[in-house]
C-alpha positions, 0 to 999 in steps of 0.5 A, spaced: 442 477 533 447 480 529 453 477 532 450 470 532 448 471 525 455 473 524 457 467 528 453 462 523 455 465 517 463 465 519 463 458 522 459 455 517 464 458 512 470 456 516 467 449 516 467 449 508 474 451 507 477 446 512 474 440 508 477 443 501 483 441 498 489 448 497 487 448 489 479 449 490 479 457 489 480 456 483 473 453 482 470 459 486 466 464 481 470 470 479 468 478 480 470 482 473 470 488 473 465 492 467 471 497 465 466 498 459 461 501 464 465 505 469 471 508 464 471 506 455 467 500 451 473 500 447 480 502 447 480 504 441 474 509 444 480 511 450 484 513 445 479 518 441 477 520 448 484 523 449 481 528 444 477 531 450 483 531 454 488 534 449 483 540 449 483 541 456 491 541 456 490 546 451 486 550 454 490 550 461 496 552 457 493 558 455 494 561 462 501 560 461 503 568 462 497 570 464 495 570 471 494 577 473 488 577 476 484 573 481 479 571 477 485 568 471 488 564 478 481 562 480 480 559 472 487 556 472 485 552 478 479 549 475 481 548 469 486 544 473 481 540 476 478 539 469 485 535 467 486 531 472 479 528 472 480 527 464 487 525 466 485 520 472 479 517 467 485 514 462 490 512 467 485 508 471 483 505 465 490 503 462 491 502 469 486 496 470 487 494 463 495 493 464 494 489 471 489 484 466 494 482 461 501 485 463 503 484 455 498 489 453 500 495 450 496 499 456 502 498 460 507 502 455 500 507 453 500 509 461 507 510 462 507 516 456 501 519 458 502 521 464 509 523 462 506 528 456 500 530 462 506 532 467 509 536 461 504 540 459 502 542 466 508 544 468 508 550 468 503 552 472 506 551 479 512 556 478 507 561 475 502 560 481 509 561 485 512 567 481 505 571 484 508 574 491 505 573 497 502 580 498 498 579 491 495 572 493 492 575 500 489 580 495 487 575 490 484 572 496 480 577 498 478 580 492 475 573 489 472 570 496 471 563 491 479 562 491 479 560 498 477 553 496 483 553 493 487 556 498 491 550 502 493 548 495 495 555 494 499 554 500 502 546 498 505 550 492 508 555 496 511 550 501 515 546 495 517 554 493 525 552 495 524 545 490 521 547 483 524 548 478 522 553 472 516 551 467 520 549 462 526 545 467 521 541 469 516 540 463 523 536 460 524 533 467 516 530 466 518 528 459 524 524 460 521 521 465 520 513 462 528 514 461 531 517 467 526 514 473 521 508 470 526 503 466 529 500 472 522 498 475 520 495 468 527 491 467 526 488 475 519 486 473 522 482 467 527 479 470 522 477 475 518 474 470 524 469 467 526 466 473 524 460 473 522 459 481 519 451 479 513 448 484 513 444 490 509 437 490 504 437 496 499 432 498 493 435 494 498 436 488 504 442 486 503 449 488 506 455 484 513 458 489 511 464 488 503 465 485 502 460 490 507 462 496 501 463 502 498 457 501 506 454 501 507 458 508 501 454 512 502 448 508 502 443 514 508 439 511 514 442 514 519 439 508 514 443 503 514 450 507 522 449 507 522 448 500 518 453 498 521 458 502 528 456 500 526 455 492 523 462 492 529 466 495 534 462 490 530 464 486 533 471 486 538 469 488 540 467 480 539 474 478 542 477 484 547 480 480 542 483 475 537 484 480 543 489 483 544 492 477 537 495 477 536 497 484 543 501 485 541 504 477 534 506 481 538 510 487 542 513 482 536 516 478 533 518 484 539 521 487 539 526 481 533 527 480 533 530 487 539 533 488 535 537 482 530 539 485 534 542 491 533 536 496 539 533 500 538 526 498 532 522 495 531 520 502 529 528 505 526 528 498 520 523 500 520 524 508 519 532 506 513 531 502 511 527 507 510 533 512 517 530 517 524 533 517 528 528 514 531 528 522 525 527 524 523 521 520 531 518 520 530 519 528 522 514 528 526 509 524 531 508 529 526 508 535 522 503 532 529 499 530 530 499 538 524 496 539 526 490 535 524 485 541 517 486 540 517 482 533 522 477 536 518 476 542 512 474 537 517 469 533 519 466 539 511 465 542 510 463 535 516 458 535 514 454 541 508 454 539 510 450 533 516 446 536 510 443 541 506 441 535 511 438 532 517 437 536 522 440 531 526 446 531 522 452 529 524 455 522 523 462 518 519 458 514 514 456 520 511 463 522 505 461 518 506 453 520 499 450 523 500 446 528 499 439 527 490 437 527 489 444 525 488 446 517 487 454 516 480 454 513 480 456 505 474 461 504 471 460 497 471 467 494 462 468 495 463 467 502 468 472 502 462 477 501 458 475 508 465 476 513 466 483 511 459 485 512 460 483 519 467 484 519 465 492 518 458 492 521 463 496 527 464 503 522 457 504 521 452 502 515 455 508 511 461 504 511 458 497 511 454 500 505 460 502 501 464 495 502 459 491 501 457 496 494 464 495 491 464 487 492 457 486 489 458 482 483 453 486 479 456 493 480 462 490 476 467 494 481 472 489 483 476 484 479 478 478 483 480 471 480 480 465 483 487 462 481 489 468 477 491 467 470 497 468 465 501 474 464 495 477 470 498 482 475 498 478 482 497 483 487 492 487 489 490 495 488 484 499 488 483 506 483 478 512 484 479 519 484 473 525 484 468 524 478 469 517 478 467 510 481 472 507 486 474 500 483 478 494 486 483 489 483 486 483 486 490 477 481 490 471 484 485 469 490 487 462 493 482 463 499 487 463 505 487 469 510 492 473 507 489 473 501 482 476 505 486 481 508 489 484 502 481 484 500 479 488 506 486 493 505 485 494 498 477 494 498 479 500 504 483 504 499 477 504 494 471 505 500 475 511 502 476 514 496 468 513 494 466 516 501 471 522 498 468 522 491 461 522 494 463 528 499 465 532 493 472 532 495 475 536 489 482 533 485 486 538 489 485 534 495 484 528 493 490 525 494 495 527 500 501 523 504 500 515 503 501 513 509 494 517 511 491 512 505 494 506 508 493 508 515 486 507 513 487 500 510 492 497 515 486 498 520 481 494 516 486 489 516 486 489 523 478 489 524 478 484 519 483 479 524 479 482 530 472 480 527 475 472 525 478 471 532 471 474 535 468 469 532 472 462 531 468 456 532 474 453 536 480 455 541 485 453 535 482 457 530 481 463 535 489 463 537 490 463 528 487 469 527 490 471 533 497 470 530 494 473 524 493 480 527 500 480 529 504 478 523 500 480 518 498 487 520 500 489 528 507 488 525 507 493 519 510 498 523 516 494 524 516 491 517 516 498 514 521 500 519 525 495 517 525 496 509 525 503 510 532 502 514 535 498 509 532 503 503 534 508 507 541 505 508 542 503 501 541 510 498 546 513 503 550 507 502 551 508 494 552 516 496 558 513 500 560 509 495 561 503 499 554 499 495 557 498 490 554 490 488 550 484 490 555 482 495 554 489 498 546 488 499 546 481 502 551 484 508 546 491 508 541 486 508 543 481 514 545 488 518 539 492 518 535 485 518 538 482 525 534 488 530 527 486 527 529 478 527 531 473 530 533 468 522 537 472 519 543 470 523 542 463 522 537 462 515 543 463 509 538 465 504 535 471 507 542 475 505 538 475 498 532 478 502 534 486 499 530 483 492 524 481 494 523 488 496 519 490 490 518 497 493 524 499 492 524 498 485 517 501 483 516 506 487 522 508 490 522 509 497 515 508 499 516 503 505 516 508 510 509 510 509 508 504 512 512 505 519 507 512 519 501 508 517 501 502 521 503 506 528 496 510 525 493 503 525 494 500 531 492 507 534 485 508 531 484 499 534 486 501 540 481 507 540 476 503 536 476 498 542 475 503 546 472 509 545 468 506 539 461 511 540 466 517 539 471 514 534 467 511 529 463 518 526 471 522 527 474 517 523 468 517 517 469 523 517 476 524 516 475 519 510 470 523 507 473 530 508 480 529 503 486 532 504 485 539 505 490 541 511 497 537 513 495 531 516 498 533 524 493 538 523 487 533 520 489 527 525 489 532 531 482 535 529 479 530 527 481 524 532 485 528 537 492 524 535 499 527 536 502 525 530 510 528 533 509 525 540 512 520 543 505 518 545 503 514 538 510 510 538 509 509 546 502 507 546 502 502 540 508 498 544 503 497 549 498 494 546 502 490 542 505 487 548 498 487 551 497 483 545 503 478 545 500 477 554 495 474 549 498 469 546 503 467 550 499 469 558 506 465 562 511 469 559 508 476 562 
C-alpha cells in the first residue's frame, strides 16, 4: 500500500508540474524560519545575550594557569562546552540573518565574533598539551568522569606538533578577518556586480544565474548555449580580479600553514581530515585515472540528445531534455510528500525527523520560491547540541536539482538533530566534513533512486536515472577534480609558476581534460577555476567531497543490498557523533575500510553497473 500511495502522490505531482511554466514556483507558498522561536526575538535581544556569553569566556579564562588537577581539567572542559553551546547560539542566529539579507550588519557581526570567541579560548589547548601524558592517565583515573572527554583529549594531543603557544594563536584568531577572510568577501563583491543579463525563453526571461537549472533543462538548445556561454563570460570579465582574490587566498593560507608547522595548506587539510597528505594526493590520482567513467556518461548522454535532436551534443546539453519531454517543476508543498516516501527506507525515526524540519508549522526551514534580493541563493542547515537543527535554501525553482539540495542540506540538519537528540556533547559534534557529507550525498542518491522507482513513464524513468549520476553518482569525481585543480594551484603558487588569470585558465584546461570530454573543445570552460567558489570561502574544502561521495555510493550499494542490517548501523552512526576517528566509526559502525583499495573498487562497479543501465548495447 505504501508503494502505491508513493506512486499516486509522485505521479500525480509529476503530472502538475509538467503543465506549469518554468516561473510558476514563484507563486508556491513559502517555508519561514521563526528565528524569534529557536534563537532571539530581536537582534538588538542577540546583542544583549552576548552578556551570557562573555561571562562564560570569562570564566574559562579563569582556568588559564590552573590546570593542576583532575577535577580543574575536568570543569575547564565543561565549561568549554558551555562557550560553545553559548557561541553556536549566536553564530547560527547571524548566520541565518545574514543568508536572508546579505547587506545586513550580521554578516560583519558574525565574522568578528567568531574572530573574539577563538581569541579568547586559545589558550586552552596548549595548556591541556603542557599537562604530560603520565599526568593525564593519572587525571583519568583519579576523575573516572573525565573519560567522557578523552578522545578530545586525544584530538589535542595529535595536533601537539601544529599548535602554537596561547598567546600566538589568540593574535592569529584575532586577525583573522584580515589575513584569511577578506579574500572571500571581495570575490563575493565582484561576484555581485557582474552583470550576467538574462536569456529570453518561451515562457519569458530567466536570470543566468539565479535561474541557471531551469536554463540547463531548457528544451531550446539556443537558450541552454546562451546560458551556458553568458554566465562563463560572465567571469570571464572579471578574470583578472577574480585571480587576484584566489592566488591572495593560497597565499594567505600557505602561511597561516607553514605557521602552524604544516608542509603546505594541502597537508594541513588532509591531516585534519585523519589522511597523510600522500595518502590524499595518491586517491586523487587514482580516481583521475578512472577519468572514462564520467566520460562514458557524457558520451551515453550525448547520444541520447543527438538522437532527439539530431545535432551535435554540447557541454550545455548534459541536462538537455529530449525533444516531447519536459523535466516535471514540483511545486514546493508537494515537495514535502516526495520526501516522506522518499526516506520512508531509513526508518520512522528518520522519516520523522525529515518530515519535522519541513513542517511549516515548526518554523524550521527557510526556503523561497523565486528567491528574492540581496538573499543568499544557495542552501545549508545549522544546528549543534542544545539547539534545534535548522534548514536554509534561497531561491526554490521547482527542478530536480533544486529538490536534491533539499534532501542534502535537510540530511545535514536531521543528522545534527538525531545528534543533539542522543546527547552527543559540543566536543563531539562536529568532525571531518566528509563524514557530515557522506551522509548528504546519500540522501540525494536515495532521493534520485525513489523518483526513478516511481516514474509514471520510461522518459521519466531514464531522467531520474540521469539524475543519480550526474547530480550525485559522480561527486567523487567532481570533488577529485576540483580538489586537483585546488591542489595544483597551491602547489603551483609555491613554485611560482601560477602567477595570473592566464595561468589558471591553462591549470584549468589540464586538470579538467581526464574528468571531461569539453573542455578541449568548449573554449569558455578555461574560465572554469572561478566558478569554483569553494576555493575562495572555504579553502580546500572540495576534497571532503571525493571522500563523501565514495562513502555515499558505498552506503547505496549496501543499502540496496543489505538493507535490514544496514539501516539500524547507519542511524546509529548519525546519532552517535564524532567520538573516535572516522576509519575507526566507519569500520564499527557499517563494517567499511576506509584505507582499502575495496571502497574505490567496489564504487567503479557500481557505477559501471549503473552506466549498463543507461546504455544496455554499450556493455
Amino acid at each position: 500500500m505504501k508503494a502505491a500511495r508513493g506512486r499516486a502522490l509522485l505521479v500525480s505531482a509529476v503530472a502538475a508540474a509538467v503543465s506549469v511554466s518554468a516561473q510558476a514556483p514563484s507563486a508556491s507558498p513559502a517555508l519561514s524560519a521563526d528565528l524569534s522561536r529557536y534563537y532571539f526575538k530581536t537582534s538588538a535581544d542577540e546583542i544583549t545575550a552576548r552578556t551570557e556569553l562573555n561571562a562564560a569566556l570569562d570564566q574559562l579564562g579563569r582556568f588559564k594557569g590552573q590546570l593542576s588537577s583532575a577535577h580543574q581539567l575536568l570543569d575547564a572542559l565543561r565549561q568549554q562546552d558551555v562557550v560553545q553551546k553559548l557561541f553556536a547560539r549566536h553564530e547560527r542566529y547571524l548566520h541565518l540573518r545574514c543568508a536572508l539579507n546579505r547587506n545586513d550588519a550580521a554578516c560583519d557581526a558574525g565574522k568578528s565574533l567568531e574572530s573574539d570567541v577563538d581569541a579568547k579560548t586559545a589558550f586552552l589547548d596548549p595548556e591541556i598539551l603542557a599537562i604530560s601524558d603520565d599526568q593525564v592517565r593519572a587525571f583519568l583515573n583519579e576523575e573516572p568522569t573525565l573519560a567522557e572527554y578523552r578522545f578530545a583529549l586525544t584530538e589535542i594531543r595529535r595536533d601537539a606538533p601544529h599548535l602554537l603557544s596561547g598567546p600566538e594563536q589568540a593574535l592569529l584568531d584575532q586577525f583573522q578577518p584580515q589575513i584569511g577572510d577578506w579574500q572571500y568577501d571581495l570575490y563575493d563583491q565582484i561576484v555581485a556586480d557582474i552583470l550576467f543579463g538574462t536569456v529570453q525563453t518561451s515562457s519569458g526571461p530567466l536570470d543566468v544565474v539565479r535561474q541557471r537549472n531551469l536554463i540547463a533543462t531548457d528544451p531550446d538548445g539556443r537558450v541552454r548555449e546562451e546560458g551556458f556561454k553568458r554566465r562563463l563570460a560572465g567571469y570571464a570579465s572579471q578574470r583578472d580580479l577574480l585571480a587576484f582574490a584566489l592566488i591572495h587566498t593560497v597565499q594567505a593560507q600557505t602561511l597561516l600553514a607553514k605557521a602552524h608547522h604544516y608542509a603546505d595548506a594541502p597537508a594541513r587539510k588532509y591531516e585534519s581530515l585523519y589522511f597523510k597528505p600522500e595518502e590524499t594526493r595518491s586517491l586523487l590520482a587514482a580516481v583521475a585515472q578512472h577519468g572514462d567513467i564520467p566520460k562514458r556518461y557524457e558520451k551515453i548522454r550525448s547520444q541520447h540528445v543527438e538522437r532527439g535532436s539530431h545535432q551535435p551534443a554540447h557541454a550545455w546539453d548534459m541536462s538537455a531534455p529530449v525533444p516531447g519531454f519536459t523535466p516535471p517543476i514540483t511545486p514546493l508543498p508537494d515537495a514535502r510528500s516526495i520526501f516522506h516516501e522518499a526516506f520512508a527506507g531509513l526508518g520512522r525515526e528518520y522519516q520523522a525527523e525529515f518530515d519535522a524540519l519541513l513542517d511549516p508549522s515548526n518554523g524550521r526551514a527557510d526556503v523561497l520560491p523565486g528567491g528574492a534580493p540581496n538573499r543568499y541563493g544557495g542552501g545549508f542547515s545549522v544546528g549543534f547540541p542544545g539547539s534545534t537543527s535548522m534548514l536554509f535554501f534561497g531561491r526554490y525553482d521547482g527542478t530536480f536539482k533544486d529538490l536534491s539540495v533539499i534532501a542534502h542540506e535537510g540530511g545535514h540538519a536531521v543528522h545534527r538533530q538525531l545528534m543533539n537528540q542522543n546527547g552527543v556533547s559540543p566536543s563531539y559534534a562536529t568532525g571531518p566534513n566528509f563524514l557530515f557529507e557522506s551522509f548528504a550525498e546519500f540522501n540525494e542518491l536515495l532521493l534520485a533512486d525513489f523518483m526513478a522507482e516511481h516514474a509514471g513513464t520510461p522518459e521519466l524513468k531514464r531522467y531520474y536515472r540521469e539524475r543519480w549520476m550526474y547530480i550525485k553518482g559522480l561527486d567523487a569525481f567532481d570533488g577529485a577534480r576540483d580538489a586537483l585543480l585546488e591542489q595544483a594551484i597551491y602547489d603551483g603558487v609555491a613554485a611560482g609558476t601560477v602567477r595570473n588569470a592566464d595561468d589558471l585558465d591553462g591549470l584549468s584546461l589540464r586538470i579538467d581534460g581526464p574528468f571531461s570530454q569539453f573542455p578541449a573543445s568548449t573554449p569558455e570552460l578555461r574560465t572554469r577555476w572561478a566558478m569554483v567558489s569553494l576555493m575562495f570561502e572555504d579553502p580546500l574544502y572540495d576534497v571532503n567531497y571525493v571522500y563523501g561521495g565514495l562513502l555515499a555510493l558505498k552506503y547505496y550499494d549496501l543499502y540496496t543490498t543489505r538493507r535490514e542490517w544496514f539501516v539500524p548501523h547507519y542511524t546509529a552512526l548519525l546519532r552517535n557523533g564524532f567520538n573516535r576517528p572516522p576509519a575507526e566509526l566507519l569500520n564499527q559502525f557499517l563494517g567499511i575500510d576506509l584505507s582499502g583499495p575495496a571502497l574505490l573498487n567496489d564504487d567503479l562497479s557500481l557505477l559501471n553497473r549503473r552506466l549498463d543501465q543507461l546504455d544496455p548495447a554499450g556493455k
